[in-house]
Every structure is written in C-alpha cells, then in structure tokens.
C-alpha positions, 0 to 999 in steps of 0.5 A: 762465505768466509767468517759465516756462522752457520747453526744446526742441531744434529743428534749423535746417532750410533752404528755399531759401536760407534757414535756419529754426527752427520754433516750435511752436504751443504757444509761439506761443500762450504768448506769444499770437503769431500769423503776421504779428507782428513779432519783435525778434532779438538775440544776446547771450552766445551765445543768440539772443532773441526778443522779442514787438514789441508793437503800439500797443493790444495788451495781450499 
C-alpha cells in the first residue's frame, strides 16, 4: 500500500476543550499505528501532515 492515496472527509469535532480528527481504524493499520504512538505534525502549503515517529527498533 506503500504510495496509495487514500481520501476521506472527516469533521473536526470537540470534546471539552479540545478539537479532534478522528482517524479510522483502516488507516491506523495501513501505517500499523497503534494508541500511544507518536505522531509528527506540520503544516505546510495549507495541509496539515502526519508522520509515523519511528521508535529505535521498529521496522514500520
């Protein structure tokens, strides 16, 4: 799945004080993501991008 693009509209939603995208379970596995893991966020040309951190011994 390596270079598939996958397109889905979500809505942000809020719990508390906070906003939330929810990621499906589907793309969580793609990427073999799992509660806990870290994420790297940055905006760029007006796109927010995630990126996998990969800890030290991880083959992902």
């Amino acid at each position: 799945m390596k270079g598939e693009i996958k397109m889905l509209i979500k809505k942000v939603v809020k719990r508390g004080d906070s906003n939330f995208i929810l990621l499906p379970k589907n793309f969580l596995d793609m990427l073999n993501l799992k509660t806990g893991d870290d994420m790297s966020m940055l905006i760029s040309d007006n796109k927010i991008i995630l990126i996998p951190v990969k800890k030290e011994g991880d083959e992902k």
